[in-house]
C-alpha positions in Angstrom: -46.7 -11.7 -8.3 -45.8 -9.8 -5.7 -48.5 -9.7 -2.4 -50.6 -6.4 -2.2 -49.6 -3.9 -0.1 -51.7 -2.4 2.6 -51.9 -0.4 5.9 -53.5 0.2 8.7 -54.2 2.8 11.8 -54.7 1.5 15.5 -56.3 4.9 17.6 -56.1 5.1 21.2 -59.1 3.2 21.8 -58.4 0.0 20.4 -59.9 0.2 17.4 -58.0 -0.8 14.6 -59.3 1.0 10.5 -57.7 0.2 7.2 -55.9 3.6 5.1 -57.6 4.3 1.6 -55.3 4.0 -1.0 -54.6 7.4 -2.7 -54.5 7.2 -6.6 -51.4 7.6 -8.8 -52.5 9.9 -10.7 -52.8 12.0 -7.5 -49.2 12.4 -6.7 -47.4 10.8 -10.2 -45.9 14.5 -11.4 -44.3 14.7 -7.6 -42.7 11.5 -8.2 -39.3 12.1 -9.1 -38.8 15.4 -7.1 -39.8 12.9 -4.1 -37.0 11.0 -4.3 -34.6 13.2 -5.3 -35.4 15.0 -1.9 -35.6 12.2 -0.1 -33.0 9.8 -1.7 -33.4 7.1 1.1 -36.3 6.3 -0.1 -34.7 4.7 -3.0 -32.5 2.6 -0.3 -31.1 3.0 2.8 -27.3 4.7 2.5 -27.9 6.2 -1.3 -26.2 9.0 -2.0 -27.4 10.8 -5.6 -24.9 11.8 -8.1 -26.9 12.3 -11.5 -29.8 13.4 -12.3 -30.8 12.9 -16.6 -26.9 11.8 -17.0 -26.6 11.4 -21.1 -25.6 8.4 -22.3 -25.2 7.2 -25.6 -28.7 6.4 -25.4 -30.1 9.4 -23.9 -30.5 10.6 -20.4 -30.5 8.5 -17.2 -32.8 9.5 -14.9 -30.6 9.0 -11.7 -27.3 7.9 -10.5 -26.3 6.9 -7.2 -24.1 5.5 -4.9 -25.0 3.0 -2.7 -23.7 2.2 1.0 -20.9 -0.4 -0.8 -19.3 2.1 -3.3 -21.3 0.3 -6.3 -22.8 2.5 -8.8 -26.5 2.3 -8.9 -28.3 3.3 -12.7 -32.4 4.2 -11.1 -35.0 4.1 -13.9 -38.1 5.5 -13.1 -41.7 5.3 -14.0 -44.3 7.3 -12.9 -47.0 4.7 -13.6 -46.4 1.1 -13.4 -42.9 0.0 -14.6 -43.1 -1.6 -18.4 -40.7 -4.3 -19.5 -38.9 -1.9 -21.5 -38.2 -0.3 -18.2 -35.9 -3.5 -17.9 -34.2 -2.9 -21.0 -33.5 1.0 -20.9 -31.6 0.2 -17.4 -29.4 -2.6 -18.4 -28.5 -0.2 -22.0 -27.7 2.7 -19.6 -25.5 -0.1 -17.4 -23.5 -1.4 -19.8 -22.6 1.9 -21.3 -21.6 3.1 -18.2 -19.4 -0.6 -17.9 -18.0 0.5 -21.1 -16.3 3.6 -19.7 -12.6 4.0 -18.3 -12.6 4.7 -14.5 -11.0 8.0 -15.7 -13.9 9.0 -18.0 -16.5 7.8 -15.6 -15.3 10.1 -12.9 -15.0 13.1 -15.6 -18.3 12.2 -16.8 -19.8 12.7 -13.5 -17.9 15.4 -12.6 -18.5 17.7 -15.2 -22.4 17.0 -15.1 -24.8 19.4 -13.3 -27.7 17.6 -11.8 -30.7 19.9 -11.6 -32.8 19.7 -8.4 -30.4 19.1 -5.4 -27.2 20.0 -5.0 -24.2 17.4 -4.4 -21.5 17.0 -2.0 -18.3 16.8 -4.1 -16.8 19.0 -6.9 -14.5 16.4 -8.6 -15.9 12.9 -7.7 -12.9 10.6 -8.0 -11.6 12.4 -4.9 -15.0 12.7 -3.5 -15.3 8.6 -3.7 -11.7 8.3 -2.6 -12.4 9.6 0.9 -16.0 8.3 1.2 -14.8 4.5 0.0 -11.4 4.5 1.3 -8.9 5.6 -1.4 -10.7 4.8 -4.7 -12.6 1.1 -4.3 -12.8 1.0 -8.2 -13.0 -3.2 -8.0 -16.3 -2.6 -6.3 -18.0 0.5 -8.3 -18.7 -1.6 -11.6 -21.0 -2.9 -13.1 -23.7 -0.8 -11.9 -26.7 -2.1 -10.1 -30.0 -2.0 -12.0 -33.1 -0.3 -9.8 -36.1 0.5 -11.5 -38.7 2.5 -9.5 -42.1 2.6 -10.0 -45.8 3.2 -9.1 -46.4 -0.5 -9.9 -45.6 -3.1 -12.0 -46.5 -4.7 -15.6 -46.1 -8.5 -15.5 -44.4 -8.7 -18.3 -41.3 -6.4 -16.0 -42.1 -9.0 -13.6 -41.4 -11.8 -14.6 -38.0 -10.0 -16.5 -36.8 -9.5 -13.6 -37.0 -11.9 -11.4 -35.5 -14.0 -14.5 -32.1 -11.3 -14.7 -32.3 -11.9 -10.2 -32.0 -15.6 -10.8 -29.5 -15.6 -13.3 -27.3 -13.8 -11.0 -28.1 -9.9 -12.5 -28.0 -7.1 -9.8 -31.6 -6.4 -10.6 -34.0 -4.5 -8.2 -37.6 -3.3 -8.7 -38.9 -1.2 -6.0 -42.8 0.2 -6.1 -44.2 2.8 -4.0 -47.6 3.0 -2.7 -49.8 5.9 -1.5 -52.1 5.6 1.2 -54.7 9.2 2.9 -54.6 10.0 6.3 -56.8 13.2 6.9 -54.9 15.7 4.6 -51.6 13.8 4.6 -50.4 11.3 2.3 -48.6 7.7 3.7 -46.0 5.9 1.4 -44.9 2.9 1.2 -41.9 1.2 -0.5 -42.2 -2.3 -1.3 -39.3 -4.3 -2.7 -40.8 -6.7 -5.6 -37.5 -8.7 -7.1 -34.3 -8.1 -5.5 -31.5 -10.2 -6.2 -30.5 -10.6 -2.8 -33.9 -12.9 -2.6 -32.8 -15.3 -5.4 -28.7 -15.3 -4.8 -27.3 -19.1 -4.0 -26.1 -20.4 -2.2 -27.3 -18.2 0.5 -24.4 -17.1 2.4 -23.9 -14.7 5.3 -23.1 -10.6 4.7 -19.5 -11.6 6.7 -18.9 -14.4 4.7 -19.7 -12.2 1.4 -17.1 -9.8 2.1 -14.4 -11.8 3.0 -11.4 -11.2 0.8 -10.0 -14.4 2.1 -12.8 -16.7 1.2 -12.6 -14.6 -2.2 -8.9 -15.3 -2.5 -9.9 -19.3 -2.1 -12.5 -19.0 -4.8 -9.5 -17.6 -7.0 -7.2 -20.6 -6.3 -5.1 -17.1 -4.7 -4.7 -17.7 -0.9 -1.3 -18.7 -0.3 -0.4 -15.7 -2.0 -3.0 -13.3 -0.5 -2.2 -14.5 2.7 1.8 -14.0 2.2 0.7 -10.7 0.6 -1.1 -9.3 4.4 1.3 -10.7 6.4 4.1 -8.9 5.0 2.7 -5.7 4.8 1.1 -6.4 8.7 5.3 -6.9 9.6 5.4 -3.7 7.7 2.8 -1.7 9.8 3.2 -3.3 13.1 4.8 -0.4 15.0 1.9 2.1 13.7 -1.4 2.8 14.6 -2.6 0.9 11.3 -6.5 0.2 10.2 -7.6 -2.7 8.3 -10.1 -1.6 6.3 -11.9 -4.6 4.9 -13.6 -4.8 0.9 -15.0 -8.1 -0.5 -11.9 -8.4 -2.9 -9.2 -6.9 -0.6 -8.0 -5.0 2.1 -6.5 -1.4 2.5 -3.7 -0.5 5.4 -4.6 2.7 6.7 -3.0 4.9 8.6 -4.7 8.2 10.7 -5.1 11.5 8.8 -2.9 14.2 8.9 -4.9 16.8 8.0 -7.3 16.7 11.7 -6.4 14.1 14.2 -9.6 14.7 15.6 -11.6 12.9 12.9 -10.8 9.8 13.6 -10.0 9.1 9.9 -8.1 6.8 8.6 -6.4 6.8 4.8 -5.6 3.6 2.5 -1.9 3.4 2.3 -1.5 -0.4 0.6 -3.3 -3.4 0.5 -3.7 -6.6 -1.3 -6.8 -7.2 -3.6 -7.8 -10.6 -5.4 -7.6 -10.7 -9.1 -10.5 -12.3 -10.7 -9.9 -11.9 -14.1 -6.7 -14.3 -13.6 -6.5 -17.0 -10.7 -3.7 -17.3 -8.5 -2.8 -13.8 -8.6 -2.8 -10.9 -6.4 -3.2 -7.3 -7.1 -1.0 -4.9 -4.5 -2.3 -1.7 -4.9 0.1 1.4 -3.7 -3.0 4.3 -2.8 -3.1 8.3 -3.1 -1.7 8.5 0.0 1.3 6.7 0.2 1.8 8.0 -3.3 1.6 11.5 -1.9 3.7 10.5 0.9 6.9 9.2 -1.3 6.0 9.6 -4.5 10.3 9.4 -5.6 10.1 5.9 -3.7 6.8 5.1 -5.6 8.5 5.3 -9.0 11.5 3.5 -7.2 9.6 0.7 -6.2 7.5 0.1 -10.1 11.3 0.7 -11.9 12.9 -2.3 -9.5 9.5 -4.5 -9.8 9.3 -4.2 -13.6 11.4 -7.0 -14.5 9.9 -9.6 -11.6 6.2 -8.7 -11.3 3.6 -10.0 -13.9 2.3 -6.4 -14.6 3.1 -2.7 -13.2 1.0 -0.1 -13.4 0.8 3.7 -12.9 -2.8 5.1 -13.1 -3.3 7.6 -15.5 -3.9 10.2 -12.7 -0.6 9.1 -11.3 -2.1 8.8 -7.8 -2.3 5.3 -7.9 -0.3 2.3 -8.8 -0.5 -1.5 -8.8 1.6 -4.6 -8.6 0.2 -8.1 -9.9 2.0 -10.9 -8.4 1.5 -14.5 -7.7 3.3 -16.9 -5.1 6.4 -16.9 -6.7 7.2 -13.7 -7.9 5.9 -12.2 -4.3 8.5 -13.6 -3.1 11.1 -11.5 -5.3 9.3 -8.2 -4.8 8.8 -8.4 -1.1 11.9 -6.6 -0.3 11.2 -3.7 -2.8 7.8 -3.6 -1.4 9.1 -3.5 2.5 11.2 -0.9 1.6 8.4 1.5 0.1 6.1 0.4 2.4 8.3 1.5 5.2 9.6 4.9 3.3 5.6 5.7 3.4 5.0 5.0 6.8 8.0 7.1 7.7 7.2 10.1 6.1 3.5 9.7 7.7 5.2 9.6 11.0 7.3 12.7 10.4 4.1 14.6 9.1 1.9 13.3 12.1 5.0 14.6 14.7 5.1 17.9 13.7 1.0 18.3 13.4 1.0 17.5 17.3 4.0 19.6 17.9 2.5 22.5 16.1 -0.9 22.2 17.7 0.5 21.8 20.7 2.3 24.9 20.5 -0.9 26.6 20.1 -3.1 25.0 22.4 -3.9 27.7 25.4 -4.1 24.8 27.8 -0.4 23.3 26.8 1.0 26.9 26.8 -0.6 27.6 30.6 0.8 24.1 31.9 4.4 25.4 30.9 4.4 28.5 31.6 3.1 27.0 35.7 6.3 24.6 35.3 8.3 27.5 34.3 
């Protein structure tokens, strides 16, 4: 059982007085609208994407995004959670599990959350830019969090059993405490998964796609996989942008050098559905960049590699290789990888030489050399 929660108020003279708990009942109807206005109250980086989502099983109460890319089903309870709680989130998980990426995204996208208003209009490209072209390996299966005013022991003891055996399972309760005419909360974290996981390793050692590669009997052929696409990007101004399954190479945007963003060109990701293997996955923007070269590159692969794909959107594409067959698409993959980070180049030049010519400072220096 998780210990009580409690709070208290040092004034200026020393003296130190406990807060009086406020009821539920006090501020239960408020509950939901609470959150939903202050979403890091569910977590820190949460972003809300759903609000009473249907599902085959009827609405979900929310749907975020957490600070990883990972989908996030919230069930909430404005009394103390019930084990059925438990249950309702794992049925709304899986059916979201069920779903194509493709139907997830159109799902989301054509719902209309009422009570706050969200920061995309079509959220495949919304998660693109936020997670760094599309990080689908890492959006499913959902994390369960349910939210309550307390909880019955029966939930309990549910959940720390789904923690132990490995389920993303949280249970967060909120507790209300009076100060004069305003009202204190606080969030305690009863079960988290985080608190049972083993063996206990560090965040860095987590995400690292190599140790993940090792796990997956996969790192000679991950390794091979960076290496050539590092000989590839050596000459630009190339970002590695790090995932626990994989890496991107990114190159700056085009669109505002002055954001300091950086797009997902190609990288290699670990396939865990079938060791030794590595998934090369082409992103949007290289796609956009060559896209002839793109269906150059799958057409020459086809016969070597394990498996080609062109996503159904046909802004993505992957390559599934191992050690030896690497070895034969290497050169086909140079060659895009270069044609892509050409046509970036050629793009980026004539941005600066355009906003050069309209910058009043670059127009005054050459009109003094003049």
């Amino acid at each position: 059982m998780a210990e009580q929660v409690n709070l208290w108020v040092a004034g200026e003279d020393g003296m130190v007085e406990p807060l009086p708990r406020r009821p539920h009942v006090e501020y239960e109807h408020h509950f939901e609208e609470m959150l939903i206005q202050r979403p890091e109250m569910l977590g820190e980086g949460v972003t809300l994407v759903g609000r009473q989502l249907m599902t085959e099983s009827g609405p979900l109460d929310l749907l975020g995004i957490d600070e990883e890319g990972k989908l996030v089903v919230y069930e909430l309870k404005r009394g103390e959670a019930p084990r059925h709680a438990i249950t309702q989130a794992i049925d709304y998980a899986s059916w979201l599990d069920s779903l194509s990426y493709d139907e997830l995204a159109r799902r989301i996208t054509d719902h209309r959350p009422g009570g706050f208003e969200r920061e995309f209009d079509d959220f495949d490209d919304w998660y693109s830019d936020r997670f760094d072209e599309d990080q689908v390996a890492e959006l499913r299966p959902a994390r369960i969090a349910v939210v309550g005013l307390g909880l019955e022991p029966a939930a309990e003891r549910m959940a720390h059993w789904l923690a132990d055996k490995g389920v993303d399972v949280e249970v967060v309760t909120f507790h209300a405490f009076k100060e004069g005419d305003r009202t204190l909360f606080a969030r305690q974290v009863e079960v988290s998964t985080d608190d049972v996981r083993r063996p206990l390793t560090s965040s860095s050692q987590r995400n690292d796609p190599v140790l993940r590669a090792a796990e997956f009997q996969a790192a000679e052929v991950y390794q091979s996989a960076f290496q050539l696409l590092a000989r590839c990007f050596a000459e630009a101004p190339y970002k590695v942008h790090k995932f626990k399954n994989g890496v991107n190479f990114a190159l700056p945007t085009t669109e505002d050098r002055r954001s300091n963003r950086h797009h997902g060109y190609v990288g290699p990701f670990v396939r865990t559905d079938a060791t030794g293997h590595v998934n090369i996955f082409v992103r949007r923007a290289a796609v956009d960049a060559c896209p002839d070269e793109l269906s150059t590159l799958l057409e020459s692969v086809k016969p070597l590699a394990i498996r080609t794909e062109l996503r159904r959107s046909g802004n993505e594409a992957f390559i599934t290789v191992d050690a030896d067959s690497l070895e034969q698409v290497a050169p086909h993959l140079s060659k895009f990888a270069e044609a892509a980070i050409a046509a970036w180049q050629h793009e980026w030049d004539e941005w600066n030489a355009d906003s050069s010519a309209h910058d009043p400072a670059t127009t005054l220096s050459e009109g003094n050399e003049s």
